[in-house]
C-alpha positions as a printed Julia matrix, in Angstrom:
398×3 Matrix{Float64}:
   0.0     0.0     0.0
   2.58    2.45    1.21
   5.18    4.14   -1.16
   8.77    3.93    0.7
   9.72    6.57   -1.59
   6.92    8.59   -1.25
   7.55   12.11    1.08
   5.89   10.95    3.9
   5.7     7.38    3.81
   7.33    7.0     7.26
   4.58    8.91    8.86
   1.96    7.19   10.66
  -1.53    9.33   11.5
  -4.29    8.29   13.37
  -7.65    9.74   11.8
 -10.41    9.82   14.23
 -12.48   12.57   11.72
 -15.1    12.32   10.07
 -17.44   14.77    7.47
 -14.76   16.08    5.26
 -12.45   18.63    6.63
 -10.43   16.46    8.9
 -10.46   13.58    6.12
  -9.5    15.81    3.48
  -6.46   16.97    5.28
  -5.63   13.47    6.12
  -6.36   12.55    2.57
  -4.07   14.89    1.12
  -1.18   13.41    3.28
  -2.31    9.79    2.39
  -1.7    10.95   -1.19
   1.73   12.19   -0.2
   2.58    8.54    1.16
   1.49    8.85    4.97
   0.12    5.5     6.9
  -3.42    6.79    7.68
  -5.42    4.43    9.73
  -9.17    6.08    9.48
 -10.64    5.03   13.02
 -14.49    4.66   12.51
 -17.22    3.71   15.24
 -18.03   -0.29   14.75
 -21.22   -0.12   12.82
 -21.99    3.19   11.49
 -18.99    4.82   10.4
 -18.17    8.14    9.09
 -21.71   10.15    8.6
 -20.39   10.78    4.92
 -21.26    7.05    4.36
 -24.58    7.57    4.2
 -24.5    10.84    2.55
 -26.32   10.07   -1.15
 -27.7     9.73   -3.68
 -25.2     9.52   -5.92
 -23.71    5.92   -5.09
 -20.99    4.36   -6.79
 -22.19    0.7    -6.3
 -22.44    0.77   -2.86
 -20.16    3.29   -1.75
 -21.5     6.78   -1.92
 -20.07    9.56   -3.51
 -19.26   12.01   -1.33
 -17.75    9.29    1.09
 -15.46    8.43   -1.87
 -14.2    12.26   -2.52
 -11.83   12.27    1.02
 -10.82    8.98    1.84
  -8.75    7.02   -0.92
  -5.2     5.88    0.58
  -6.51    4.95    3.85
  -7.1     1.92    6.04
 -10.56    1.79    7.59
 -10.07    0.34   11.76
 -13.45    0.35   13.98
 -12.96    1.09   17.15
 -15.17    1.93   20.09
 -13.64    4.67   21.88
 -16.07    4.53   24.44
 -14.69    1.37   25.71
 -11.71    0.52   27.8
 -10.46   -1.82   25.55
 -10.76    0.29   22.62
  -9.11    3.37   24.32
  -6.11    1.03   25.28
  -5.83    0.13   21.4
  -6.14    3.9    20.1
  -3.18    4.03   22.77
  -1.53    1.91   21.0
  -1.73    2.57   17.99
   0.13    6.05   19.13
   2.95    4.56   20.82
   4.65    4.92   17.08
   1.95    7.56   15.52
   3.38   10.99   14.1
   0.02   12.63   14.01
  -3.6    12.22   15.57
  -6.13   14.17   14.06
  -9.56   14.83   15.3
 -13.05   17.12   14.83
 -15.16   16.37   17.47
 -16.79   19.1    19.09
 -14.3    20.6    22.1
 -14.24   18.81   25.42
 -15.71   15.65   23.98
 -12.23   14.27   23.84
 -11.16   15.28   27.0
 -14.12   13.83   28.05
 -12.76   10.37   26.71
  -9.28   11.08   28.36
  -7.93   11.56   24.9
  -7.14   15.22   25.0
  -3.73   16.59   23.71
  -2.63   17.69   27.56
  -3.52   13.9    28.45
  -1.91   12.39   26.02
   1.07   14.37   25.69
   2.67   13.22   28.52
   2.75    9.72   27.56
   3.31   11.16   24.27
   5.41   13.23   24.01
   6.27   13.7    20.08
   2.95   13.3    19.09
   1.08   16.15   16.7
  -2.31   16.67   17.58
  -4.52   18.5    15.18
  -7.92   19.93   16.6
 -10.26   20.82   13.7
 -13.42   22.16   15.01
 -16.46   24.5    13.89
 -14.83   27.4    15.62
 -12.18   26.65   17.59
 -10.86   25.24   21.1
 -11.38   28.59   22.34
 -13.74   31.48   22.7
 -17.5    31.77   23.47
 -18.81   29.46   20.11
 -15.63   27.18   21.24
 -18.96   24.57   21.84
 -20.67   25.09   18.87
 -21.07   22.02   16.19
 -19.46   23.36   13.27
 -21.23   22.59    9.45
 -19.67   24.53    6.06
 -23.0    26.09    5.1
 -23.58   27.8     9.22
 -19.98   28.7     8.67
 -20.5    29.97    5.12
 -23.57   32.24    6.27
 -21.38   33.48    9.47
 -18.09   34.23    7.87
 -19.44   36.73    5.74
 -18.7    35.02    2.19
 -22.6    34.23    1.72
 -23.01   37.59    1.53
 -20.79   38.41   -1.23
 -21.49   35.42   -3.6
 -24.66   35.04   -6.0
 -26.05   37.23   -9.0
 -26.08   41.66   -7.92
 -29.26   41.66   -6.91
 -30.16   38.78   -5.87
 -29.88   36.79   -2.32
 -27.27   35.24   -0.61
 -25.31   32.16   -1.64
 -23.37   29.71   -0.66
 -20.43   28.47   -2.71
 -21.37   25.39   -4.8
 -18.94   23.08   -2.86
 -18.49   22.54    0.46
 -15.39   25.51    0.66
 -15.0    26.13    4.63
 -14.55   22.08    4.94
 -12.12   21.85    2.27
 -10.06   25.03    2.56
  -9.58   24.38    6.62
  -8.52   20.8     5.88
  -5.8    22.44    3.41
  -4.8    24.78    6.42
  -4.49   21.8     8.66
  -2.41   19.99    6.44
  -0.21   22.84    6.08
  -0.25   23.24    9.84
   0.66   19.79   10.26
   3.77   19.68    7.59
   5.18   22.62    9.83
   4.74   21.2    13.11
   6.44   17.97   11.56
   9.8    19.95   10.35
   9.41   21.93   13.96
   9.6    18.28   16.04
  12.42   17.54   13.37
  14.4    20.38   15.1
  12.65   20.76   18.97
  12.15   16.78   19.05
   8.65   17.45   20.76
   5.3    17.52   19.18
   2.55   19.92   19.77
  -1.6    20.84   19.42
  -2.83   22.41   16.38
  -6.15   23.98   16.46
  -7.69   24.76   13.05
 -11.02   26.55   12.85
 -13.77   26.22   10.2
 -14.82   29.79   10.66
 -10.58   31.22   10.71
 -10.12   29.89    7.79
 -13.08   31.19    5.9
 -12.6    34.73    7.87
  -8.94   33.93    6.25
  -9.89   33.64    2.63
 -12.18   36.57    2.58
  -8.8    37.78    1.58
  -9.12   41.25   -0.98
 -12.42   41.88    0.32
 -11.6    41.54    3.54
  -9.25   44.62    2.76
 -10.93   46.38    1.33
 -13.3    46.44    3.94
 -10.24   47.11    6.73
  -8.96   49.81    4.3
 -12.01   52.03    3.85
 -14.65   50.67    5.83
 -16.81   50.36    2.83
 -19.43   47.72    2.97
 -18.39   44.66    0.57
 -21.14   43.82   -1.63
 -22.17   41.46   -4.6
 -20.79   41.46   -7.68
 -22.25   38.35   -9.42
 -19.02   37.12  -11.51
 -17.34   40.37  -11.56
 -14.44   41.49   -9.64
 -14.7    44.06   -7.02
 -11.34   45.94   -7.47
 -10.36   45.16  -11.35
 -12.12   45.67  -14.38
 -13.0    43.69  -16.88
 -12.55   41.01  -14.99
 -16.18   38.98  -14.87
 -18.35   37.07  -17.31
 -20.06   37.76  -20.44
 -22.67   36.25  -22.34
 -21.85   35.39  -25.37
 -24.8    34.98  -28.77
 -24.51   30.62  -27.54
 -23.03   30.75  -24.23
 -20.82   32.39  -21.65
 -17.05   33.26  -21.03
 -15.02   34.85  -18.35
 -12.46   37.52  -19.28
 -10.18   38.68  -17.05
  -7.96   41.9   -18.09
  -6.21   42.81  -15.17
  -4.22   45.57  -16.89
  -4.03   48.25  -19.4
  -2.33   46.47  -22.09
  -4.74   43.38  -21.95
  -7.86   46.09  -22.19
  -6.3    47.09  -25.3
  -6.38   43.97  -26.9
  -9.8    43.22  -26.11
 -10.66   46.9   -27.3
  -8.92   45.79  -30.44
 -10.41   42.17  -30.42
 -13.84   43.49  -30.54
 -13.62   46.35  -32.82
 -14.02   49.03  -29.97
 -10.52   50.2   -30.27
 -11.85   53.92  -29.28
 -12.46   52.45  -25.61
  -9.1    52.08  -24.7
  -8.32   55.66  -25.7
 -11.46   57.22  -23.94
  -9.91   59.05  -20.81
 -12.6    57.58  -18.8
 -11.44   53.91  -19.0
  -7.32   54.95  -18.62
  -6.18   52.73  -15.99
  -7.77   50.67  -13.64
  -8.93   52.73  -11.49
 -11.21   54.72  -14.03
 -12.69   51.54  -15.68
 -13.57   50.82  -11.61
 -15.4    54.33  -11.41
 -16.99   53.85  -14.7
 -17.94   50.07  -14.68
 -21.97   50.63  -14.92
 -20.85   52.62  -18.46
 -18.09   50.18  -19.96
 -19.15   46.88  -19.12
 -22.74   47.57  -20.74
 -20.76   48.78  -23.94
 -18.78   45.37  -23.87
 -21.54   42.72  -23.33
 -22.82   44.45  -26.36
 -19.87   43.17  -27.94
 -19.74   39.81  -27.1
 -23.26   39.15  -28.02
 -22.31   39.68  -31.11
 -20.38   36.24  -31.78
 -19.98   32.85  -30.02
 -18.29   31.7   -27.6
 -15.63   29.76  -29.8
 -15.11   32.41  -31.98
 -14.36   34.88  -28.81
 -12.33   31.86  -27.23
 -10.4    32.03  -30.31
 -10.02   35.47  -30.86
  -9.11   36.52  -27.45
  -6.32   33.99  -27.01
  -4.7    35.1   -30.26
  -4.63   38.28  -28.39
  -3.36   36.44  -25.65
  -5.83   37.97  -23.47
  -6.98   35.59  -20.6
 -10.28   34.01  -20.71
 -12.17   30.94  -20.85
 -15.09   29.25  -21.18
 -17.92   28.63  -18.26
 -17.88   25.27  -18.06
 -20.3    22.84  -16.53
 -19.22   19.99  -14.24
 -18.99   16.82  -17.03
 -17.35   19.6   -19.44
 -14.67   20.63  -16.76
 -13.85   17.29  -15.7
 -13.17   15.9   -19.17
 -10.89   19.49  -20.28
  -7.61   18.05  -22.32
  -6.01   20.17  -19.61
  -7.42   18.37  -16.65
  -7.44   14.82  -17.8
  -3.3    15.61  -19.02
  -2.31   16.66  -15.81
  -3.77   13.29  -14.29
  -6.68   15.61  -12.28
  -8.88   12.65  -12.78
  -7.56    9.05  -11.89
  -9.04    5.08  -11.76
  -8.36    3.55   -8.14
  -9.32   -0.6    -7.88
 -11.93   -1.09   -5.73
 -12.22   -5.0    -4.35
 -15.64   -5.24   -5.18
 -16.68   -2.66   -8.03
 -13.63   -2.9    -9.8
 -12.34    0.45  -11.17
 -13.8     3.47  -10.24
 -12.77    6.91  -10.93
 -11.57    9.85   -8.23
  -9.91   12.83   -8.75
  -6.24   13.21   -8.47
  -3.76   14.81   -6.13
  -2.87   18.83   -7.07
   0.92   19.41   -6.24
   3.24   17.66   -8.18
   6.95   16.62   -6.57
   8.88   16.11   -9.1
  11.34   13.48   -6.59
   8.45   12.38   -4.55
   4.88   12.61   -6.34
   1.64   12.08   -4.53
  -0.02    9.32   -5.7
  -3.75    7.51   -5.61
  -3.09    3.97   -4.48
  -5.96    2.75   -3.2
  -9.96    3.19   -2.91
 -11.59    4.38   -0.2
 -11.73    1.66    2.68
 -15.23   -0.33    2.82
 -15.9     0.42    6.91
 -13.6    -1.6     9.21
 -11.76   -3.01    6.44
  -8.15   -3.19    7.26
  -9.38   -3.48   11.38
  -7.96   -7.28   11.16
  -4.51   -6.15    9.45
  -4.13   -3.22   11.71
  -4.96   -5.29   15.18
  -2.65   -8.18   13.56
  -0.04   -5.56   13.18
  -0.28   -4.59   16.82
   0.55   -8.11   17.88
  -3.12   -9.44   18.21
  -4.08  -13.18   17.95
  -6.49  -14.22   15.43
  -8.27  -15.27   18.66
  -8.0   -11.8    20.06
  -9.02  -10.12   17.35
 -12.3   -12.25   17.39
 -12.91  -11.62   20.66
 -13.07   -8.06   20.11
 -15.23   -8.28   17.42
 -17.74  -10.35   19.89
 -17.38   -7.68   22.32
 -18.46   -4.8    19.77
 -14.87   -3.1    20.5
 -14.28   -3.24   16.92
């Protein structure tokens, strides 16, 4: 299963999270070679299980998007003998990761302070709703309350229309990214200090984190952010346009790229008119110009502006749907969409890792684990009897 060339194939993590921001970090150091054992209550498993329509066979869909490159171990953590296993399991474990709501696992004696002493190396990473601190600190934490809180429901969807959330679960996946980039730097820290430490990651820091620009602008001037549809608050053109079939995105973010598109459509004058010199005047004077260029574009389709415009080496695209994305030359060449072996369906597809290491590349190696898969080959791994291991099973510890 492992890689033993693979960046972090000599680190072992205990997952005990479940949803999809703790898996997704954990995924994304799977993919990098890391020994994740996914711990998963005998029985039920990881709520994302059950989370479909759409299944693939029996596995469903959204359980399959975080959890390739991992071995699946049931374990009741509510019993002795399942708390002495967890243990463990962490007598040679690198990382632990966990997203239960604070003070539930200090309320299982698994807390960081408890644990560290015995411990000592370990890196625990605390990913929570809103942190291990702080009057929400007991708050469950979902992406779409977190969405709605953080502020970037109120600047996504069409100018005058409602709120929205992103299309994807964002908060989940971007604080599973921040974890895993937590986690790499407490790693190299322990390489140096020889001690581990707690990380606590936040759904709602991390989308207060990515509000990014806006965010600025809001700390700069005080003005209140607002909607923009698919335009860009602070550069112009930079948005969508519908085109006389279908829809593109065009993003000039400078005067020379204006220029061409003046050119491109046969508006040269625009580019000359004082009014639209520089960014900030095509800012002032958006509600004039960007009428004058959707007038433009309606003009012709979208292949012939896709065409023209990149011959003028002006950025823009296409608006793709879904199927169209995920079959793009571009995507399928940089191996963004991958086939995994799964012991009963057989090949099914998943999308691939993002970074690639040129000296150690992250890799899709297996299919997500079918719940309490690999519990026999981990327990056997710990030194448990064939007999043991049934015994367990009889006792509902696994």
């Amino acid at each position: 299963m492992s890689n033993p060339l693979a960046a972090l194939s000599d680190i072992k993590i205990i997952d005990l999270s479940r949803v999809l921001a703790g898996p997704y970090c954990t995924q994304m150091l799977a993919d990098y070679g890391a020994n994740v054992i996914k711990i998963e209550q005998p029985g039920t498993g990881d709520t994302t299980r059950t989370w479909a329509p759409p299944f693939v066979g029996d596995q469903s869909a959204y359980f399959l998007c975080a959890n390739r490159n991992k071995r699946s171990l049931t374990l009741n953590l509510k019993s002795p003998e399942g708390v002495a296993i967890l243990k463990q399991l962490l007598h040679d474990a690198d990382v632990l990761v966990e997203n239960f709501t604070p003070g539930t696992m200090q309320d299982l004696g698994l807390d960081y302070d408890t644990l560290k002493a015995e411990f000592p190396r370990l890196i625990y990473c605390s990913i929570s709703g809103y942190g291990q601190t702080g009057p929400y600190r007991e708050r469950p934490g979902f992406d779409f309350a977190i969405q709605a809180e953080g502020g970037i429901m109120s600047i996504t969807g069409t100018v005058d229309g409602e709120p929205s959330k992103v299309g994807v679960p964002i908060a989940d996946i971007t604080t599973g990214l921040f974890a895993a980039n937590a986690i790499m730097a407490a790693l190299h820290y322990r390489d140096r200090a020889g001690v581990g430490q707690h990380i606590d990651v936040a759904l709602l820091d991390s989308q207060i984190a990515w509000l990014a620009n806006v965010a600025h602008n809001y700390l700069a001037d005080g003005t209140m952010p607002k909607r923009y549809g698919t335009a860009h608050p602070n550069v112009v053109p930079y948005q969508g346009f519908a085109t006389s079939d279908g829809n593109i995105a065009l993003a000039a973010g400078n005067d020379t790229q204006f220029k061409r598109v003046c050119d491109a459509i046969g508006l040269p004058e625009l580019a000359n008119d004082p009014k639209y010199k520089g960014n900030v005047g095509r800012v002032t004077h958006r509600n004039i110009l960007i009428p004058k260029l959707q007038a433009a574009f309606k003009t012709q389709s979208t292949a012939y502006w896709l065409e023209t415009l990149q011959a003028a080496n002006v950025p823009i695209s296409p608006i793709n749907d879904i199927p169209t994305a995920l079959n793009n030359e571009q995507v399928l060449a940089r191996n963004m969409v991958q086939e995994v072996t799964d012991p009963k369906l057989g090949k099914i597809k998943v999308l691939g890792p993002v970074a690639k290491l040129s000296a150690t590349p992250a890799s899709v190696r297996t299919a997500p684990p079918r719940l309490g898969e690999h519990s026999n080959e981990v327990l056997t791994e710990l030194g448990y009897s064939p007999a043991q291991i049934e015994q367990l099973h009889n006792h509902k510890t696994i």
